[in-house]
N, C-alpha and C positions, 0 to 999 in steps of 0.2 A: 459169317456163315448164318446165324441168325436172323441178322435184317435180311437178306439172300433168302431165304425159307419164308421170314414175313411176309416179305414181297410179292412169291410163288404164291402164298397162300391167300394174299390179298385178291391177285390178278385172277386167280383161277375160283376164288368165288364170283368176283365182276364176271368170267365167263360164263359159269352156271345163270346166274340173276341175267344176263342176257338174254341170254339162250330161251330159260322160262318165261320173258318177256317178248318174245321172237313168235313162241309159239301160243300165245296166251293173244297175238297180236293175229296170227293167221286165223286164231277162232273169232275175235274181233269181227275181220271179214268176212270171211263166210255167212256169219251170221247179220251182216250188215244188214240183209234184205229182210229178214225179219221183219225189222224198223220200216213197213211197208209203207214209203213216201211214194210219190208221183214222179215216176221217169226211175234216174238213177242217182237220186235223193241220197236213199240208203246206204248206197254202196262209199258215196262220198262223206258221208258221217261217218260211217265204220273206219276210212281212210283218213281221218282226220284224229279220230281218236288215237289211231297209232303214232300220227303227229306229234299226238299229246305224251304219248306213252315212251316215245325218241328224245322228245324233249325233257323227260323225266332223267331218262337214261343221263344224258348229256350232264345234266345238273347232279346227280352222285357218283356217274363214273369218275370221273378224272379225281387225283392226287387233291385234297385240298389244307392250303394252311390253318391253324386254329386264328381263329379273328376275319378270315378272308372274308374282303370287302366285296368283291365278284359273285362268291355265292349265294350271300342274300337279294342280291338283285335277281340274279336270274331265278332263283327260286320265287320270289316275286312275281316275275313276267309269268314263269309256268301257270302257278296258284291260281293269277287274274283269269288266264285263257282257260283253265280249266272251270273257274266258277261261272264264266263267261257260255261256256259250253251247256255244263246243267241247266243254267238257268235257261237257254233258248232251246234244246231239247224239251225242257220242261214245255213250255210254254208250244211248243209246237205237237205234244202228246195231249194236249190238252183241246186240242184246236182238230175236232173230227175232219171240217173241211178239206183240212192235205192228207187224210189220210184216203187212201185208193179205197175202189168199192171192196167190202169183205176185209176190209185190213182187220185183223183182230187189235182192238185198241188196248194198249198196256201189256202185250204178251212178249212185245220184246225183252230178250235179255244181252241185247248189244251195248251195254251202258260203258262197255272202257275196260275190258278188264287186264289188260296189260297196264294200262297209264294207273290200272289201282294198286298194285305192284310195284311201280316206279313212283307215284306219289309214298306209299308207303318207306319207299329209299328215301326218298327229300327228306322226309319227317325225320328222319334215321340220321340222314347228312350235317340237318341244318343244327337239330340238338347236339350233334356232336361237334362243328367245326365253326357254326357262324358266333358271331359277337354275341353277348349276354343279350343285349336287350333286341335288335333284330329276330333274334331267334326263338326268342316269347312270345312274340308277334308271330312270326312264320311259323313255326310249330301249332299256334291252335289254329293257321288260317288253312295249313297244309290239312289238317285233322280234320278242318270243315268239309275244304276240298273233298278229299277221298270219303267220308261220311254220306255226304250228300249225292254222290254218281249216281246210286239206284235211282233217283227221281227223274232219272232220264226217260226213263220207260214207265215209269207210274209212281201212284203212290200205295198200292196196294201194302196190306200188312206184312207178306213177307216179304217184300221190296224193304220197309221199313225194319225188317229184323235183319236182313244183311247190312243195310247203311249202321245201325248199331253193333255188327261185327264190327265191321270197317273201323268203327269210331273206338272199340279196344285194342283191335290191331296197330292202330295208328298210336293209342296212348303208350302199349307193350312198346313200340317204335323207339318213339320221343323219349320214354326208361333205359331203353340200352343204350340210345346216344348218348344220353345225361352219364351212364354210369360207364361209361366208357370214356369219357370227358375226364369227371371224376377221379378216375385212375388216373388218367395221363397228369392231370395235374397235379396230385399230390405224387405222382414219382417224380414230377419235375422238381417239386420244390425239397423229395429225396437228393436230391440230384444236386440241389443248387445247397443244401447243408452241407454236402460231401465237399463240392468243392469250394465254399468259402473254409469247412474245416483243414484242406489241403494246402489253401492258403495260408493261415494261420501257421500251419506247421513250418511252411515254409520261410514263415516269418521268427518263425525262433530258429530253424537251421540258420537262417542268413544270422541273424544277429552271433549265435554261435559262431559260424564259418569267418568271418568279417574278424570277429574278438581273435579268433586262433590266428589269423593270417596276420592282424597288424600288429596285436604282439609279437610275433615273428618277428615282422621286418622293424619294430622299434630295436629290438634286441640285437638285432644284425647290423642296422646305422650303430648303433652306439658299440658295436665291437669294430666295424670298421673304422670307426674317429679313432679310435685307441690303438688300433695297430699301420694307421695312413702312413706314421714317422716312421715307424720303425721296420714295415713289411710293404711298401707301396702294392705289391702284388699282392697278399691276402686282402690287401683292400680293393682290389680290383674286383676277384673272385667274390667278397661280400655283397657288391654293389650290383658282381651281375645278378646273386640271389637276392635280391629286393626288389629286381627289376621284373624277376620271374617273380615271384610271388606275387608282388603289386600289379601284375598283366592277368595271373592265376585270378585273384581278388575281383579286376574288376569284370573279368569275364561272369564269375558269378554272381554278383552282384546283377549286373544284364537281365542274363536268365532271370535270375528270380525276382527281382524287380520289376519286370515282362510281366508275370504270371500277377504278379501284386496291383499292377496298373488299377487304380479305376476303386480298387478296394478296400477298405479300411479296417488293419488288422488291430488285436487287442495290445496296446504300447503293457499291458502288464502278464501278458501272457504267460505261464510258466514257462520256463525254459527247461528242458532234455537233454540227457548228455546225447553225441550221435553218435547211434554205430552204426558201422561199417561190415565190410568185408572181414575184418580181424576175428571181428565177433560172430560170423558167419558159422563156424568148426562147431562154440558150445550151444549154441540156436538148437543147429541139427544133432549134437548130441542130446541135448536135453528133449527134444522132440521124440528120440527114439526111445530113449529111458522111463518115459509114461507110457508106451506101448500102446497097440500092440504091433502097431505098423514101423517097420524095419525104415530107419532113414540113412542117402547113403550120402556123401559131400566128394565131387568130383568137382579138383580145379584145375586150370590148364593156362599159363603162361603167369606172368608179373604181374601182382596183383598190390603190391607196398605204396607204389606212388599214383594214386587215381586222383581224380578229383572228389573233396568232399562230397559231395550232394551225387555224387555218380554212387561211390560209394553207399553212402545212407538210403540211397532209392533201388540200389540191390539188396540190402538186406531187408528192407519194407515189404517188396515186390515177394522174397522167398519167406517172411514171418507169414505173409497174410496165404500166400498157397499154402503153405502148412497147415494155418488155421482152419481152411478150408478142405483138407485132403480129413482132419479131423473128422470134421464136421458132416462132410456128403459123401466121402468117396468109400461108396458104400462094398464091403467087400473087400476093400487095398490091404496088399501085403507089404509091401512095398512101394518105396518112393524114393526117388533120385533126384539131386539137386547138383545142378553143373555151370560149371561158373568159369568163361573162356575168355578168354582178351586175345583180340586180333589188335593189326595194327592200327585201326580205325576204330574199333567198336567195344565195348562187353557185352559181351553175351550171356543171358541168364534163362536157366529151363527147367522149370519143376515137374516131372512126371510121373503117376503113378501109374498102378494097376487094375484100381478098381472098376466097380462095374457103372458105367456112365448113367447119366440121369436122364429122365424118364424125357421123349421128345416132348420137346416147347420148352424146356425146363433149364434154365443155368444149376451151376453150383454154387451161382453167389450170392451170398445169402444178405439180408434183409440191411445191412449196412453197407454193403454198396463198397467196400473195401477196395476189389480189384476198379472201380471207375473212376475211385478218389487218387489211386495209383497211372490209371491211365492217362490222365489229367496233368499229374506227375511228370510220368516219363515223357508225356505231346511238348512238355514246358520245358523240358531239356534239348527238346529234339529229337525223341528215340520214339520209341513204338511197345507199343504192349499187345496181347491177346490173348485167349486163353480159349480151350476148346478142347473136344474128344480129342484122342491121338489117331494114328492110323493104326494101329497095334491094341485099341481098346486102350480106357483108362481116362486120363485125363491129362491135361499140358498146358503152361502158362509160360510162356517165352515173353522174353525182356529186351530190346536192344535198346542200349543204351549210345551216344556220341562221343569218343574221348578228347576230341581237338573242336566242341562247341557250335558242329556246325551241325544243319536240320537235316535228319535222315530224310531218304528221296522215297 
């Protein structure tokens, strides 16, 4: 829902910043003639500039990756054709001979003002999206560009105090791109502690889950040698529970090995007991006994034999929306936790009452808890989300896989 509002909220700025470009481009022309050249001189600069102004557009409209190779080029081309433009502008406001009898010399103000607008987006684009060092480059070459436009039409004093607007606009630019860079990058590398600490944990569940299981089946080989003589059939029945556990074993092992690939956990890690589902009843007891919000525990089918790591990632998934209902859910009386097993799935929903946060806003707060969980449950197979309800309040739904294979 989020990225879906980000998006709207992206696009429909690019519309505005068009739009103002559209019409910044028609005064452009109109005003073409001003620039009293010989014949229809003028009319073709003014139409050239909007050229300039399209091709602005082109270079921060679209979607772009951080590092992309593509944008420093064409911000490039723009920057050249645009300093290209001043300079012989210039040189031709200079040059009384082309201008027509009576031209007022220097009174034009058709110097580009849409393309100063759309230069001013590059500026904007290239600090936020282009490679480190391109974009140091292009950013003061961008700042010259649109600086220097007024000298199209003269060099008069206030020609000179707009090109030095131009040149704080442009630096205000290249500041929001930087600090919007800035952000993205240290939530990324939020982002990337959450899920190397996901993994970690992962790696003591396993080492956990792995000890529980083969102690098992050492304990079950060595009852079944002991009763082979004497019960041939209890030792049938041991052998097929070793076969099941040793299949349980390496199923999860997979998974979480999957999620480990590539990365290198700490071999002295502490180790945690895990809990589960059992421990699920005193969680939300104790939750509700610090008050002052009412916590209620609704479960629904067979809940005794999961898989570990199924289990352990449902009680994570409902510790941290508690956490969380704590924390934001400003106004909650009440909150319900439901916990269902279909024949495929579990199902897990924490809902409350309270009153949602403010638009743009999560409830998640600054450890990133429910992303380290989503991360989680992607690694199992299952799906996470969390989000207003339809009824007001707030909802974090869990599904989990119970036979290992990737939800659709």
């Amino acid at each position: 829902m989020m990225e879906r509002l980000d998006a709207w909220g992206r696009r429909a700025g690019q519309a505005v910043a068009l739009t103002g470009m559209a019409l910044l481009g028609i005064v452009d022309v109109a005003l073409g003639g001003v620039f009293v050249l010989s014949g229809d001189v003028g009319l073709l600069v003014a139409l050239w500039h909007v050229a300039l102004a399209v091709g602005a557009a082109a270079v921060w409209l679209p979607a772009h990756r951080q590092g992309s190779r593509l944008l420093p080029v064409a911000a490039a081309v723009l920057v050249a054709g645009s300093l290209a433009t001043t300079i012989g502008r210039f040189v031709l406001t200079q040059d009384a001979g082309l201008l027509a009898d009576g031209g007022p010399r220097g009174m034009s103000i058709s110097w580009g003002l849409a393309e100063s607008v759309g230069l001013l987006g590059v500026v904007f684009v290239v600090a936020r999206w282009a490679a480190p060092g391109p974009a140091l480059v292009l950013v003061a070459a961008s700042g010259l560009a649109v600086s220097v436009l007024p000298m199209r039409v003269g060099t008069e004093s206030a020609l000179q105090v707009v090109g030095m607007g131009y040149a704080l606009l442009a630096a205000g630019s290249a500041a929001a791109g930087m600090y919007f860079r800035m952000a993205a990058t240290a939530r990324g590398r939020q982002l990337d502690t959450v899920r190397a600490e996901q993994r970690a944990e992962f790696a003591r569940d396993l080492h956990d889950f792995i000890a529980h299981h083969v102690t098992g089946i050492v304990v079950q080989a060595q009852g079944a040698r002991y009763v082979a003589e004497r019960d041939p059939q209890r030792a049938v029945a041991a052998l097929e529970q070793i076969e099941r556990a040793g299949a349980e074993t390496m199923t999860a092992m997979r998974r979480m090995v999957g999620v480990l690939r590539g990365h290198d956990a700490a071999p002295d890690a502490p180790l945690a007991p895990l809990a589960g589902l059992a421990e699920l009843p005193d969680l939300v007891e104790n939750f509700a006994a610090a008050g002052p919000v009412e916590a209620h525990l609704h479960t629904e089918g067979h809940l005794d034999d999961l898989a570990v790591e199924v289990t352990s990632s449902a009680y994570r998934v409902v510790m941290e929306a508690l956490t969380n209902v704590r924390q934001h859910a400003t106004g909650a009386r009440r909150v319900d936790v439901r916990v269902t097993r279909t024949p495929d799935w579990l199902l897990v929903r924490i809902s409350d009452d309270g009153r949602g946060p403010r638009a743009g806003r999560t409830r998640e707060r600054p450890g990133f808890g429910l992303v380290g969980l989503t991360e989680r449950a992607g690694a199992l197979g299952g799906r996470l989300s969390a989000g207003p309800g339809v009824d007001g309040g707030w909802v974090v739904d869990m599904a989990l896989p119970l036979h290992g294979g990737r939800g659709r």
